[in-house]
mmCIF file of the N, C-alpha and C atoms, coordinates in Angstrom:
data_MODEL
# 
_entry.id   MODEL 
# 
loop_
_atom_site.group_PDB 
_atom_site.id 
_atom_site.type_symbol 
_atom_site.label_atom_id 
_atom_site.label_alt_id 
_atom_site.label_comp_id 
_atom_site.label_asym_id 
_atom_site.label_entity_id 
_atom_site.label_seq_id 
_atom_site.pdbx_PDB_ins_code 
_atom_site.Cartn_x 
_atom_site.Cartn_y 
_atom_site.Cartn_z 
_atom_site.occupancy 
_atom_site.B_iso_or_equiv 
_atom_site.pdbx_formal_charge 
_atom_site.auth_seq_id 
_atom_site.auth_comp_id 
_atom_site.auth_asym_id 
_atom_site.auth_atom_id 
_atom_site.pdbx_PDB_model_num 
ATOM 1   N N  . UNK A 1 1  ? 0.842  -1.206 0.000   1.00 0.00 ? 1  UNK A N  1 
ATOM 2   C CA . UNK A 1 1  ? 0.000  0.000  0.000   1.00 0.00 ? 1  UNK A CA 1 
ATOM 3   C C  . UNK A 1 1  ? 0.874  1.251  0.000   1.00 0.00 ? 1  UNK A C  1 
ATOM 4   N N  . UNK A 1 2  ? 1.762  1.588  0.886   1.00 0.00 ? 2  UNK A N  1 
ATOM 5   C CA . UNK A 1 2  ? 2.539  2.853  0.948   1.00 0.00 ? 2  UNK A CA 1 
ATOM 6   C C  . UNK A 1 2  ? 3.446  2.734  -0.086  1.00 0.00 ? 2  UNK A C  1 
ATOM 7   N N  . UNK A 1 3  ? 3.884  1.683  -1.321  1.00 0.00 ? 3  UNK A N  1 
ATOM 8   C CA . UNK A 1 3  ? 4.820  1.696  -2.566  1.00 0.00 ? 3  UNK A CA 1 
ATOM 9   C C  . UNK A 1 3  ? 3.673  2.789  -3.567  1.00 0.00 ? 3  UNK A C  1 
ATOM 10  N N  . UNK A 1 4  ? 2.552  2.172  -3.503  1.00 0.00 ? 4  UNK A N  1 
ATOM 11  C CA . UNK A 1 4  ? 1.180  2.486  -3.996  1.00 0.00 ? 4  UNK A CA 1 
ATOM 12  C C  . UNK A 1 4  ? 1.246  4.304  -4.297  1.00 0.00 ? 4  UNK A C  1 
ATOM 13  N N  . UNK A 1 5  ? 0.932  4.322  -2.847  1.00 0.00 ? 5  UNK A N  1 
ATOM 14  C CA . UNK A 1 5  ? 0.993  5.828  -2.705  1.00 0.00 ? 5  UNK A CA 1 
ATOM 15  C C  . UNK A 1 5  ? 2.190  6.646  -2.644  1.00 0.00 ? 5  UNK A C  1 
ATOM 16  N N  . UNK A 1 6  ? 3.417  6.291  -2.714  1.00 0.00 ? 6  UNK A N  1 
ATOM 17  C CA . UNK A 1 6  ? 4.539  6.799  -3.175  1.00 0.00 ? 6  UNK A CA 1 
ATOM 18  C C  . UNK A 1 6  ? 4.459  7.082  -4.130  1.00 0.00 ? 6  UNK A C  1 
ATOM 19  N N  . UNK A 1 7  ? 4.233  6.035  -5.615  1.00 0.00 ? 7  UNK A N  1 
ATOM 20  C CA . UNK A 1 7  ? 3.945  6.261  -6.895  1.00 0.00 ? 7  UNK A CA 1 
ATOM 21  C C  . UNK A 1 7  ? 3.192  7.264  -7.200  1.00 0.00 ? 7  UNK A C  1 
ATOM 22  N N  . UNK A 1 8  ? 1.447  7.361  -6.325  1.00 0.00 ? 8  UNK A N  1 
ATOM 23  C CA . UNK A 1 8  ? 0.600  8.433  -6.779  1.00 0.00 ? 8  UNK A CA 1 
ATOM 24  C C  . UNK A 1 8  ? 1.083  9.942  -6.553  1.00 0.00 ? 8  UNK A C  1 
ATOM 25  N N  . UNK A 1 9  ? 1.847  9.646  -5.235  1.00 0.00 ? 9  UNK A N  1 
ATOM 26  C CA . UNK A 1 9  ? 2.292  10.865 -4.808  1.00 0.00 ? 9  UNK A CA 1 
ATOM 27  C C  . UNK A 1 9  ? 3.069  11.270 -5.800  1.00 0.00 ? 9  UNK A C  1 
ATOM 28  N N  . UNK A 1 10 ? 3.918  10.716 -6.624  1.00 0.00 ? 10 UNK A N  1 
ATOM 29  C CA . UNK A 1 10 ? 4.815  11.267 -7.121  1.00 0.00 ? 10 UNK A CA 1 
ATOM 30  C C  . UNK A 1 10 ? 4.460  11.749 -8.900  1.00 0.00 ? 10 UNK A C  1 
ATOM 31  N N  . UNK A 1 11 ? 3.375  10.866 -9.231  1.00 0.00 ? 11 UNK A N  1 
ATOM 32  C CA . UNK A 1 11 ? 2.670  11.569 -10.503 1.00 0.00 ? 11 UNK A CA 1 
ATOM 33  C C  . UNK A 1 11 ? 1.881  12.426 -9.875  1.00 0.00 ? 11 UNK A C  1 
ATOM 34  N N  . UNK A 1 12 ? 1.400  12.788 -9.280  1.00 0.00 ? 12 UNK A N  1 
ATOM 35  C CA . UNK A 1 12 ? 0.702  14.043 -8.498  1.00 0.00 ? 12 UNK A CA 1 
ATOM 36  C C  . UNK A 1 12 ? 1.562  15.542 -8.497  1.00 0.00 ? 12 UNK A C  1 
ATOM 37  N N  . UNK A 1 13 ? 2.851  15.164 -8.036  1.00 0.00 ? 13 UNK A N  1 
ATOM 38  C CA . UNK A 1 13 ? 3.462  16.807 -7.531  1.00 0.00 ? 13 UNK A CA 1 
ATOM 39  C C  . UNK A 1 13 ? 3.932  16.458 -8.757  1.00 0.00 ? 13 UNK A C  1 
ATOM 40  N N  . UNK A 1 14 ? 4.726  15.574 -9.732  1.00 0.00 ? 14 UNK A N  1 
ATOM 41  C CA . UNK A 1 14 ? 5.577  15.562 -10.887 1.00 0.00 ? 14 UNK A CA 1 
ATOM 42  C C  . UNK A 1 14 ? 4.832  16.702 -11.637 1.00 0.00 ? 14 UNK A C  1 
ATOM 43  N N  . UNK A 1 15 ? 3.691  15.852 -12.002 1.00 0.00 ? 15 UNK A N  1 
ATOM 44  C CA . UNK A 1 15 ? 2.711  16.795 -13.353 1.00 0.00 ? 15 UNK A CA 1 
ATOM 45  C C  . UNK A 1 15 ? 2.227  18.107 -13.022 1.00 0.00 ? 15 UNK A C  1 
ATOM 46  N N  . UNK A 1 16 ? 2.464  18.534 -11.222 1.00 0.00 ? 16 UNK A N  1 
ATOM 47  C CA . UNK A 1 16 ? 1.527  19.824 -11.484 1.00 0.00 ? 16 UNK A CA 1 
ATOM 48  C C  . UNK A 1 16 ? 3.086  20.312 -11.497 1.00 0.00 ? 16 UNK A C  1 
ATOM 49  N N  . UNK A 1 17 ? 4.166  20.555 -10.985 1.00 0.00 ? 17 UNK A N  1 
ATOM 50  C CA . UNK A 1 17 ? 5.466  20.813 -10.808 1.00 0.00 ? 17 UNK A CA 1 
ATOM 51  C C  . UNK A 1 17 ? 6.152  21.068 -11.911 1.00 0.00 ? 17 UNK A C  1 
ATOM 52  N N  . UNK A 1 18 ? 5.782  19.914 -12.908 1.00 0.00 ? 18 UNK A N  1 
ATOM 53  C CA . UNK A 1 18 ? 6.359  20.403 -15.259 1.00 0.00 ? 18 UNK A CA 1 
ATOM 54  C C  . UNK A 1 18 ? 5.301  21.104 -15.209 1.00 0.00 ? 18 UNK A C  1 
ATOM 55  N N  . UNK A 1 19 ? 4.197  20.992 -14.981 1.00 0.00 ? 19 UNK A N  1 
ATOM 56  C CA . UNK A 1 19 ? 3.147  21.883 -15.652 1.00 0.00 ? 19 UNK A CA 1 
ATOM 57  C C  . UNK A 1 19 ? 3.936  23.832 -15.131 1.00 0.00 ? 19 UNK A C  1 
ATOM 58  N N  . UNK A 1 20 ? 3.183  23.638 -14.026 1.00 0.00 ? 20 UNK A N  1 
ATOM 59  C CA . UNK A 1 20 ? 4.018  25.108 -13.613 1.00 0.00 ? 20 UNK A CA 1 
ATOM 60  C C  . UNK A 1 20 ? 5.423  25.528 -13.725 1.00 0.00 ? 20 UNK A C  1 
ATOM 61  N N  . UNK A 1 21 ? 6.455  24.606 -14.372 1.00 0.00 ? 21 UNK A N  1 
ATOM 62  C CA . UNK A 1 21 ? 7.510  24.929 -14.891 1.00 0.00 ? 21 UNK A CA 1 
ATOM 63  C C  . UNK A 1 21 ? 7.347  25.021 -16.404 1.00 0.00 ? 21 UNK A C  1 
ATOM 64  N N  . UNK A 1 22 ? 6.903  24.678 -17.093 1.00 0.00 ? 22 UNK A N  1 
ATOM 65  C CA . UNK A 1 22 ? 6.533  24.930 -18.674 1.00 0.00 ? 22 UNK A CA 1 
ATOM 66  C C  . UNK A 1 22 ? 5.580  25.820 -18.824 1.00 0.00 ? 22 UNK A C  1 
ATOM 67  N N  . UNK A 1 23 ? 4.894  26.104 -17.830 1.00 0.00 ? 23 UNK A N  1 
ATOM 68  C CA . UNK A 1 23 ? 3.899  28.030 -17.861 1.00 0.00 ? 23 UNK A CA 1 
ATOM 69  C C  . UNK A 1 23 ? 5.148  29.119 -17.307 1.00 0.00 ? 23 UNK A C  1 
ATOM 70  N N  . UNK A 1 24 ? 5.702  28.761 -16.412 1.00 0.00 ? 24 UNK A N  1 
ATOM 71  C CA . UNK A 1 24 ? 6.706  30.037 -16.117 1.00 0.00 ? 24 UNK A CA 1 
ATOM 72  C C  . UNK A 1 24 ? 7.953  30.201 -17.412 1.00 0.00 ? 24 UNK A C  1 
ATOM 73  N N  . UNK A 1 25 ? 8.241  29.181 -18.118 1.00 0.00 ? 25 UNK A N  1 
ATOM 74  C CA . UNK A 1 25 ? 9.169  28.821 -19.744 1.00 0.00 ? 25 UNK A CA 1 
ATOM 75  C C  . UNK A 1 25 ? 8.294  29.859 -20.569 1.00 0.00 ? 25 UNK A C  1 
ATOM 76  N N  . UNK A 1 26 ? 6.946  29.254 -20.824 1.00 0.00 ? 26 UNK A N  1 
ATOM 77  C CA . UNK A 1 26 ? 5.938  30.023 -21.871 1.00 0.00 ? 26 UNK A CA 1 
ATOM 78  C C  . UNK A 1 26 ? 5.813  31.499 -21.382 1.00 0.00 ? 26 UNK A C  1 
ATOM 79  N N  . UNK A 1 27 ? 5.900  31.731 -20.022 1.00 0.00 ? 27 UNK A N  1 
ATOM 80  C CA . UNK A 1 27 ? 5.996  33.858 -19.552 1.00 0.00 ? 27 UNK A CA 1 
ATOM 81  C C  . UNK A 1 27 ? 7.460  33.944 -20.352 1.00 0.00 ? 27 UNK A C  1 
ATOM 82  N N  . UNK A 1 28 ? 8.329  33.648 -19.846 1.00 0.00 ? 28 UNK A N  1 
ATOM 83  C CA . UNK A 1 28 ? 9.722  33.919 -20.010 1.00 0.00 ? 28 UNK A CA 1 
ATOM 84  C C  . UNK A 1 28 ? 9.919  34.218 -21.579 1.00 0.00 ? 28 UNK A C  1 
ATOM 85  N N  . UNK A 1 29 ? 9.362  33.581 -22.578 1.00 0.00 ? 29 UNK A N  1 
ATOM 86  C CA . UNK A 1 29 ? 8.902  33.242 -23.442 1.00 0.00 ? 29 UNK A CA 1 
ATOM 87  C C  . UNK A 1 29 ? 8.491  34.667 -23.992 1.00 0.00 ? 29 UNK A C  1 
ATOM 88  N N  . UNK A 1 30 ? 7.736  35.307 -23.584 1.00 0.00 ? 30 UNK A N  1 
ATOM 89  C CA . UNK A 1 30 ? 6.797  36.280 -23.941 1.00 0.00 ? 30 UNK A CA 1 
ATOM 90  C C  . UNK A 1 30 ? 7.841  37.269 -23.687 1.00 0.00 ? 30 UNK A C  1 
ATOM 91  N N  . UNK A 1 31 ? 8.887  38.109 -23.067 1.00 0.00 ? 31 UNK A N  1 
ATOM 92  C CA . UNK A 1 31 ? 10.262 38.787 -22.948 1.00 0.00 ? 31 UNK A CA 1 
ATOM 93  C C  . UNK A 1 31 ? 10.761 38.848 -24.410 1.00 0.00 ? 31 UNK A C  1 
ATOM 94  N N  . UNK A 1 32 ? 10.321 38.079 -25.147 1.00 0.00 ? 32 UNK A N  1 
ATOM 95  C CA . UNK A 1 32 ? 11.112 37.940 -26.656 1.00 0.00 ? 32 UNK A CA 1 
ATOM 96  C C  . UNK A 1 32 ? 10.732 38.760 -27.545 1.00 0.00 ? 32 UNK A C  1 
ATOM 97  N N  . UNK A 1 33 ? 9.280  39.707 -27.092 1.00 0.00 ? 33 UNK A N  1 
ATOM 98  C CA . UNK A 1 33 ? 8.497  41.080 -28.116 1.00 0.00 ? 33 UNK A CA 1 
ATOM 99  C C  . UNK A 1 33 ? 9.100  41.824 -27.847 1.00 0.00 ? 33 UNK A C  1 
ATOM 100 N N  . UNK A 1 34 ? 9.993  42.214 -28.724 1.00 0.00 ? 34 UNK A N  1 
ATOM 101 C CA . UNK A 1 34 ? 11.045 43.329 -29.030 1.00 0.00 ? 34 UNK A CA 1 
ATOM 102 C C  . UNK A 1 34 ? 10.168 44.892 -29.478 1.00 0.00 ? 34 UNK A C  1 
ATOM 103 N N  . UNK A 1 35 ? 8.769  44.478 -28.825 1.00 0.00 ? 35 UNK A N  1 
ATOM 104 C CA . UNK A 1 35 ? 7.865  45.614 -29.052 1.00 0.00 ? 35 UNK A CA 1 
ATOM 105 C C  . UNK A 1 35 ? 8.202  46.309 -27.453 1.00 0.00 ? 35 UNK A C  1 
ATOM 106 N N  . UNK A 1 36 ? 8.149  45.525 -26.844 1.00 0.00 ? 36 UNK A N  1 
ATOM 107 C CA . UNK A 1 36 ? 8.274  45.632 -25.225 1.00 0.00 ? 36 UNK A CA 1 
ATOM 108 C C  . UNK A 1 36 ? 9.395  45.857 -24.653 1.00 0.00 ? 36 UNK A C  1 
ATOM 109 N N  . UNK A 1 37 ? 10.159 44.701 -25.250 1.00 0.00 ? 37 UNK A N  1 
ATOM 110 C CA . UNK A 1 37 ? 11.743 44.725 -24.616 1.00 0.00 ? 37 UNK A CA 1 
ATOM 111 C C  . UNK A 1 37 ? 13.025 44.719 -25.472 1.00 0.00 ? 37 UNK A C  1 
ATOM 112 N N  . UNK A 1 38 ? 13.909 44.928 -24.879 1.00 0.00 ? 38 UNK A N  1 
ATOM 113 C CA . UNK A 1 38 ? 14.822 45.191 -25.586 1.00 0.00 ? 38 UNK A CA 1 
ATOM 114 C C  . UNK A 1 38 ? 16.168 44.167 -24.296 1.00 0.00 ? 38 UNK A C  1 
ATOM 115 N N  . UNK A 1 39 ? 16.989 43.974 -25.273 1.00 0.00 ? 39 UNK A N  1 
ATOM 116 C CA . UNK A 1 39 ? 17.658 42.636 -24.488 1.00 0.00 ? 39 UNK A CA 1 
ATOM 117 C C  . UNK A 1 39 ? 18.999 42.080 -26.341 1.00 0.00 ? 39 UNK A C  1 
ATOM 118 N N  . UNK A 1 40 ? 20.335 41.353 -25.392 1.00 0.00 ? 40 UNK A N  1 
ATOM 119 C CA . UNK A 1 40 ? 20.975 41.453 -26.068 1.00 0.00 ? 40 UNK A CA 1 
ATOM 120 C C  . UNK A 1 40 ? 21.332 39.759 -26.230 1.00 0.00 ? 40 UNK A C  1 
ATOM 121 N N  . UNK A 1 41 ? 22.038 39.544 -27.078 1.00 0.00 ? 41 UNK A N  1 
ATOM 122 C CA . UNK A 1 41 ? 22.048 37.849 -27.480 1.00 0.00 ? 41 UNK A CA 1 
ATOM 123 C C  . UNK A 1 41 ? 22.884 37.431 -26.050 1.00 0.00 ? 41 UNK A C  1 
ATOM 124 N N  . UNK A 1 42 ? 23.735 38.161 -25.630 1.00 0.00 ? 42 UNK A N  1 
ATOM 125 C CA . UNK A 1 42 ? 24.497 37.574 -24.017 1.00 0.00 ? 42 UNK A CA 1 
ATOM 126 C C  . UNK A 1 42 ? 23.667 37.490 -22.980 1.00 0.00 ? 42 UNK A C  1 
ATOM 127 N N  . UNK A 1 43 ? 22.717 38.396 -22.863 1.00 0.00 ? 43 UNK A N  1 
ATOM 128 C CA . UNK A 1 43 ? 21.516 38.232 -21.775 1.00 0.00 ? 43 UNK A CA 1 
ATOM 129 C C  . UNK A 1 43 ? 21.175 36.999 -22.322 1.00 0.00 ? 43 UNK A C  1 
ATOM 130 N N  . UNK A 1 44 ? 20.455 36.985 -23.458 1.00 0.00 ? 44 UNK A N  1 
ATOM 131 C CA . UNK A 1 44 ? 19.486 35.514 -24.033 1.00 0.00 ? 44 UNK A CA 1 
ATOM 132 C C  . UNK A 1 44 ? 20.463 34.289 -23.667 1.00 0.00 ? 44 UNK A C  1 
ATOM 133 N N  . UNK A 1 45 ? 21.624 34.407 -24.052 1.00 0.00 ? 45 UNK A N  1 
ATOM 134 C CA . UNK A 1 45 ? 22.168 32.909 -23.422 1.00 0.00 ? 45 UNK A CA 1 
ATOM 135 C C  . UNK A 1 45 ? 22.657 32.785 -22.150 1.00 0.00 ? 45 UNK A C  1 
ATOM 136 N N  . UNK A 1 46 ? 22.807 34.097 -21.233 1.00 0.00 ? 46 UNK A N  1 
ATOM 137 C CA . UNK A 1 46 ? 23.410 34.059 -19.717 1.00 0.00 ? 46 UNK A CA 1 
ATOM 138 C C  . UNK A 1 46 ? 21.688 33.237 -19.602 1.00 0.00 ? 46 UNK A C  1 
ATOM 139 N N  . UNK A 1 47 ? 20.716 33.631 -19.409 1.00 0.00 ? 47 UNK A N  1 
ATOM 140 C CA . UNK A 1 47 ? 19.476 33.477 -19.265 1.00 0.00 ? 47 UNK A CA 1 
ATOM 141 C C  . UNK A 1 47 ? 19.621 31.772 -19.458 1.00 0.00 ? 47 UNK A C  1 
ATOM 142 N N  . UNK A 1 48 ? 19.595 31.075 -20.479 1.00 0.00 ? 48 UNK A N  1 
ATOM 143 C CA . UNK A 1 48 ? 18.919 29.997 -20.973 1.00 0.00 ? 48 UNK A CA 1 
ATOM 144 C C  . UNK A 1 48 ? 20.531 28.866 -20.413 1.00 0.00 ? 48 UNK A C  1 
ATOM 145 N N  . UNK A 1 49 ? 21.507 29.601 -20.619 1.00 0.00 ? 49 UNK A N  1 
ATOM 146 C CA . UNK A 1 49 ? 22.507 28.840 -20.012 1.00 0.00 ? 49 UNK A CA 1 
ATOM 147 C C  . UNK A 1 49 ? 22.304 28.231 -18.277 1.00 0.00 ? 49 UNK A C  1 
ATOM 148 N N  . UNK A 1 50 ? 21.787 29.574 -17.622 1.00 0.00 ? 50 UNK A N  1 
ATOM 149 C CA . UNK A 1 50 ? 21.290 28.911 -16.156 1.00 0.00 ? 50 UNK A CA 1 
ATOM 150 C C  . UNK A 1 50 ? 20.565 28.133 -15.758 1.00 0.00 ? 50 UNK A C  1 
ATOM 151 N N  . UNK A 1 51 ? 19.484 28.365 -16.846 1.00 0.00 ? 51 UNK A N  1 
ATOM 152 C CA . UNK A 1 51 ? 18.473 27.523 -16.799 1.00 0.00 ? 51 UNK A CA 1 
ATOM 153 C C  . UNK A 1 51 ? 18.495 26.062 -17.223 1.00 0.00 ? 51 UNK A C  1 
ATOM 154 N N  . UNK A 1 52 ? 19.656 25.888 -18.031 1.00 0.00 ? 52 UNK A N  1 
ATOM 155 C CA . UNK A 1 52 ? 20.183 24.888 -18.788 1.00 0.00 ? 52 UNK A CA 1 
ATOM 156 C C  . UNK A 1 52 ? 21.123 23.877 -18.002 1.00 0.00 ? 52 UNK A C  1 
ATOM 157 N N  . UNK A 1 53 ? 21.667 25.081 -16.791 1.00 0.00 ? 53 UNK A N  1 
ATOM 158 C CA . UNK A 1 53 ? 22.497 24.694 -15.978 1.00 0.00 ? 53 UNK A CA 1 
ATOM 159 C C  . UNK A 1 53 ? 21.815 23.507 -14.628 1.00 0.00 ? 53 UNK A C  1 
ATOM 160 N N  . UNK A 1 54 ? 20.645 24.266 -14.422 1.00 0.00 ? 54 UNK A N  1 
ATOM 161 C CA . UNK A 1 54 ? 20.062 23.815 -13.353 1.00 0.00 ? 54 UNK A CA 1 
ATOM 162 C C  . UNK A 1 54 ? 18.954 22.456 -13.685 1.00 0.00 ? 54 UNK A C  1 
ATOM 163 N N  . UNK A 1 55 ? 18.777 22.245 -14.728 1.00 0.00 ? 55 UNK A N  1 
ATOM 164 C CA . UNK A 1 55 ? 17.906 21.533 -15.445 1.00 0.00 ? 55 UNK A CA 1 
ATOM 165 C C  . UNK A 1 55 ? 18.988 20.319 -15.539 1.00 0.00 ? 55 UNK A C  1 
ATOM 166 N N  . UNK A 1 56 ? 20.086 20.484 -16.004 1.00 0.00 ? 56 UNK A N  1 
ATOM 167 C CA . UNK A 1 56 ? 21.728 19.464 -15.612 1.00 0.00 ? 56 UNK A CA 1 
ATOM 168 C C  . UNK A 1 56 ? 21.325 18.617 -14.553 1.00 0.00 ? 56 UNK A C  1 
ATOM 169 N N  . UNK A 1 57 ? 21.325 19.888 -13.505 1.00 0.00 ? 57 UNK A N  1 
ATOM 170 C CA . UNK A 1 57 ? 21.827 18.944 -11.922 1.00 0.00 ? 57 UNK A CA 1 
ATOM 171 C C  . UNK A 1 57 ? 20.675 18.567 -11.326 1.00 0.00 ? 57 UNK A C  1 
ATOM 172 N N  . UNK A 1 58 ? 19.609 18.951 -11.845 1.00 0.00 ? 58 UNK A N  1 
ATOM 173 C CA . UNK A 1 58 ? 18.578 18.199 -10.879 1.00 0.00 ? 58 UNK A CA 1 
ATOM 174 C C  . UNK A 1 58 ? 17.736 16.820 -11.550 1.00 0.00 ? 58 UNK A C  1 
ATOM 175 N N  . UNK A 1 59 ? 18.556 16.681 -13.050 1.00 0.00 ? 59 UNK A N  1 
ATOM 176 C CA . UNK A 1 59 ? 18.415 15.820 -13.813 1.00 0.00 ? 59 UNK A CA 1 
ATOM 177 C C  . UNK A 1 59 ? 19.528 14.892 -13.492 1.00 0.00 ? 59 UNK A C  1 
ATOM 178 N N  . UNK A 1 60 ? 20.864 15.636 -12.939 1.00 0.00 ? 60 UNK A N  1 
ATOM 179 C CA . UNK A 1 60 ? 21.552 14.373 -12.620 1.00 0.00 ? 60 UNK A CA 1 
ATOM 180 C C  . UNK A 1 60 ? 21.213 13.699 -10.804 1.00 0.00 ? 60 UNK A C  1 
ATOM 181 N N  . UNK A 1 61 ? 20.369 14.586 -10.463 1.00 0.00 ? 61 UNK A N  1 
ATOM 182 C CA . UNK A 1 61 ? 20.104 14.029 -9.100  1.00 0.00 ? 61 UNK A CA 1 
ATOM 183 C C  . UNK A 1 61 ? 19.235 12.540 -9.556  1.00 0.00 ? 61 UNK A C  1 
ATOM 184 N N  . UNK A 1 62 ? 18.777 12.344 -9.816  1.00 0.00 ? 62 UNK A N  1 
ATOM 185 C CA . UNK A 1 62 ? 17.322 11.742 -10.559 1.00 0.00 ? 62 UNK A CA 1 
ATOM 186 C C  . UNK A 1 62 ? 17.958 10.411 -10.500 1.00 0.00 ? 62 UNK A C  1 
ATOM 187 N N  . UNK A 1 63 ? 19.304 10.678 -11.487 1.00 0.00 ? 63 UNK A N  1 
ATOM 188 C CA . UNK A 1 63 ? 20.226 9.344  -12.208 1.00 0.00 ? 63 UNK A CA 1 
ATOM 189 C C  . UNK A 1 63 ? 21.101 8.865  -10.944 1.00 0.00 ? 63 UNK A C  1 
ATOM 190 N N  . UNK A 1 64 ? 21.796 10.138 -9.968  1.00 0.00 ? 64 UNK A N  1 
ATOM 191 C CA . UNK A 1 64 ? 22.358 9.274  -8.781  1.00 0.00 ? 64 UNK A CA 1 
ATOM 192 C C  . UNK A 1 64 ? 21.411 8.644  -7.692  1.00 0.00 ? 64 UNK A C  1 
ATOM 193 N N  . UNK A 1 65 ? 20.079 8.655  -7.778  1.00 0.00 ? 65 UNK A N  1 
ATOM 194 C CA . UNK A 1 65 ? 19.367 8.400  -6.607  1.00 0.00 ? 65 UNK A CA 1 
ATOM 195 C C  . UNK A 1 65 ? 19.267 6.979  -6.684  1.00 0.00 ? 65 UNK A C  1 
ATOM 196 N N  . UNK A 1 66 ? 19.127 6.263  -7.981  1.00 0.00 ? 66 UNK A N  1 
ATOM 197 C CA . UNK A 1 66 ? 19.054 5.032  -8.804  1.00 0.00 ? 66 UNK A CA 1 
ATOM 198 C C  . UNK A 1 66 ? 19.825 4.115  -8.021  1.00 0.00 ? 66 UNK A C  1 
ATOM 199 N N  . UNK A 1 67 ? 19.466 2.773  -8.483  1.00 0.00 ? 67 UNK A N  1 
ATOM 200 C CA . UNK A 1 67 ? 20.237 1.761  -7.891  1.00 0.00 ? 67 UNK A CA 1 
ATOM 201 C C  . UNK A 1 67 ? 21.806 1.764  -8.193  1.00 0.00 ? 67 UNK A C  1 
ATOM 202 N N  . UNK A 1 68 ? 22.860 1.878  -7.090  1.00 0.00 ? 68 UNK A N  1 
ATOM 203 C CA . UNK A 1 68 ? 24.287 2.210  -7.757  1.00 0.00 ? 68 UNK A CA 1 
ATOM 204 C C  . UNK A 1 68 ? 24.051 1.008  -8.127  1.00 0.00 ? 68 UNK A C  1 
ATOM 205 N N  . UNK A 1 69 ? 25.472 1.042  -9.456  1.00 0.00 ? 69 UNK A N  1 
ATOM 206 C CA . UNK A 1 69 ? 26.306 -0.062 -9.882  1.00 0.00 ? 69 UNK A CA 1 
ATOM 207 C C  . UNK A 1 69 ? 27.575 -0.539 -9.154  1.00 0.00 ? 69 UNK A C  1 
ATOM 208 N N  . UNK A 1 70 ? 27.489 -1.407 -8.896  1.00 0.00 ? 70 UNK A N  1 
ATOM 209 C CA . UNK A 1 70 ? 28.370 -1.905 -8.031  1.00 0.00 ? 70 UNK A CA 1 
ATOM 210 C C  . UNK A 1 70 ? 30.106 -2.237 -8.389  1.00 0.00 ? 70 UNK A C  1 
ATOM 211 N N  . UNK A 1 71 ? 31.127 -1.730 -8.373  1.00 0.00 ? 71 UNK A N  1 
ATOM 212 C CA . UNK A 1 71 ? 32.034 -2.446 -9.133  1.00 0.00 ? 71 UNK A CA 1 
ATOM 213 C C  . UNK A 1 71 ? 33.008 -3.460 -8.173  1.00 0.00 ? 71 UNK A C  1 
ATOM 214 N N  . UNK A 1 72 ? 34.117 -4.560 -8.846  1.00 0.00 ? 72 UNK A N  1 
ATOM 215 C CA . UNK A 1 72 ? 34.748 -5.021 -7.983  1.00 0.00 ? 72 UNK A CA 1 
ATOM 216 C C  . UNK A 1 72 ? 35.944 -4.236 -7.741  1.00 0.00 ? 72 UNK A C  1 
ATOM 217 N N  . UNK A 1 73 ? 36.318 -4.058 -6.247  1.00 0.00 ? 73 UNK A N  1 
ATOM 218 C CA . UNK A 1 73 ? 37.607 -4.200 -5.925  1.00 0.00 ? 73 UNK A CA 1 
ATOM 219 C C  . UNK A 1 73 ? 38.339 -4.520 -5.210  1.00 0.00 ? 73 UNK A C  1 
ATOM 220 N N  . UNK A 1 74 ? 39.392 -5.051 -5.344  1.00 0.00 ? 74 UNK A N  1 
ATOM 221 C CA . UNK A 1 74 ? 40.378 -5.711 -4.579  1.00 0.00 ? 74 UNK A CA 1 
ATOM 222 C C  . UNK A 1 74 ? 41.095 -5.193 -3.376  1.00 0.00 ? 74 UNK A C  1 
# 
């Protein structure tokens, strides 16, 4: 029962958690009407580089949480 609800729990906060991270992407998104703003190609990649950065490590948290691989040594 509590494997159960681990699972639900975790498609529960997952999907609302991308959801509200792919609506705050789609605002960020909207910064790009050069009617409005004004902004230079080093901002645009300091910007998407951090974001790029942090999207890295909490993607590599994901992969170390996993069952290690074990190796031999002597």
């Amino acid at each position: 029962i509590m494997a159960v609800d681990k699972k639900a729990n975790f498609i529960r906060i997952a999907e609302a958690r991308t959801n509200k991270i792919i609506e705050s992407i789609t605002l960020l998104g909207n910064l790009s009407n050069t009617s409005y703003y004004e902004y230079t190609p080093d901002q645009i990649e300091a910007m998407f580089s951090a974001i790029q950065e942090e999207l890295d490590t909490q993607k590599k948290r994901f992969a170390d949480s996993g069952p290690k691989k074990k190796k031999f040594r002597l």
